[in-house]
Structure formats: structure tokens, C-alpha cells
C-alpha positions as CSV (number, residue, x, y, z in Angstrom):
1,X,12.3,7.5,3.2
2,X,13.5,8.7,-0.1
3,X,11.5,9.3,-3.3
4,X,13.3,6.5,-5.1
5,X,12.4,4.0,-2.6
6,X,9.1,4.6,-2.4
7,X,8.9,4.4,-6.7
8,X,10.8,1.3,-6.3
9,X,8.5,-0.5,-3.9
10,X,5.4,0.3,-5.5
11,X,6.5,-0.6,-8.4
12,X,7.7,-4.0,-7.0
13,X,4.1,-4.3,-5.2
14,X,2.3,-3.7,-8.7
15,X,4.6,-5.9,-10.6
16,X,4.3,-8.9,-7.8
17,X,0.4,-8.6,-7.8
18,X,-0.2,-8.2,-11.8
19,X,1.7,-11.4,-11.7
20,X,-0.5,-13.1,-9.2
21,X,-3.3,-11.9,-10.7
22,X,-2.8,-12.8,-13.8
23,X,-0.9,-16.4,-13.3
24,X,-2.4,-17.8,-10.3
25,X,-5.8,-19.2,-10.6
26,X,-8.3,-17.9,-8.2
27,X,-12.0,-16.9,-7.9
28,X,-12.7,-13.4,-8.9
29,X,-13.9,-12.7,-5.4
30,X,-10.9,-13.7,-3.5
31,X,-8.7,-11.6,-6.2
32,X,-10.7,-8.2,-5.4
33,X,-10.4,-9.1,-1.7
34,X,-6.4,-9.5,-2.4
35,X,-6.2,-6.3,-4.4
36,X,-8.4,-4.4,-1.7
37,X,-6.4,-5.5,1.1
38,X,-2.3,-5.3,-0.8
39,X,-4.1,-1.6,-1.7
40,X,-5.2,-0.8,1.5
41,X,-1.7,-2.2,3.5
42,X,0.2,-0.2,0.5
43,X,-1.7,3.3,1.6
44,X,-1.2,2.9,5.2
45,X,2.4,2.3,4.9
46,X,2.5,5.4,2.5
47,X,0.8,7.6,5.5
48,X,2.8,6.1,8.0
49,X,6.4,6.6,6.2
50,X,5.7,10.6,5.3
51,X,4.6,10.3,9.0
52,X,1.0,11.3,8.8
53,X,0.2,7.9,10.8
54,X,2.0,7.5,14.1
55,X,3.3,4.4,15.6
56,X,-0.2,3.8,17.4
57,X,-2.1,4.4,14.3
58,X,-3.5,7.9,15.5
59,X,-3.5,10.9,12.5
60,X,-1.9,13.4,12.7
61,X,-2.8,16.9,11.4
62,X,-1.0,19.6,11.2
63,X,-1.8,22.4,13.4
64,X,-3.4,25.5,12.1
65,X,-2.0,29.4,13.5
């Protein structure tokens, strides 16, 4: 995964949920439980593309000599 691709998608993420934040009419609750969770799905796919998440969700650390 290149460095420009990952730019590009977040800024595609922010840009798509500014907009739905700001155009789409919804209680202030279910707009910080959309913003937690398009946050919280954003990080995990961060870990899991520089490959500190594997495939079944386990961390990874790097070992220590």
C-alpha cells in the first residue's frame, strides 16, 4: 500500500463524512456513533494495511534481540 493511497482514501473518508455530517439530518447521538465507528473501521484498516493486524485480527509486535 503506497503513501499516496492511503492520503487519498482518508481524505476521501473525511470528505464523504463532513458531508454527511453536515447535510444529512440526524440526531447528535447517532452522528457521534457514526463518527466513532467510520473512525474506528478507518484505524483498523490503517493497522491491518502496514500489517501490524493479521488476517485473524491478532497484533503483532515486533520481536525484541
Amino acid at each position: 500500500m503506497s503513501l499516496m493511497s492511503v492520503v487519498l482514501v482518508l481524505i476521501i473518508v473525511g470528505v464523504l463524512l463532513w458531508l454527511v455530517n453536515k447535510y444529512i439530518p440526524m440526531d447528535g447521538k447517532i452522528k457521534t456513533i457514526l463518527n466513532i465507528v467510520v473512525v474506528v473501521a478507518v484505524v483498523l484498516w490503517l493497522l491491518h494495511g502496514f500489517g501490524v493486524l493479521g488476517r485473524s485480527g491478532e497484533i503483532r509486535l515486533p520481536r525484541m534481540r
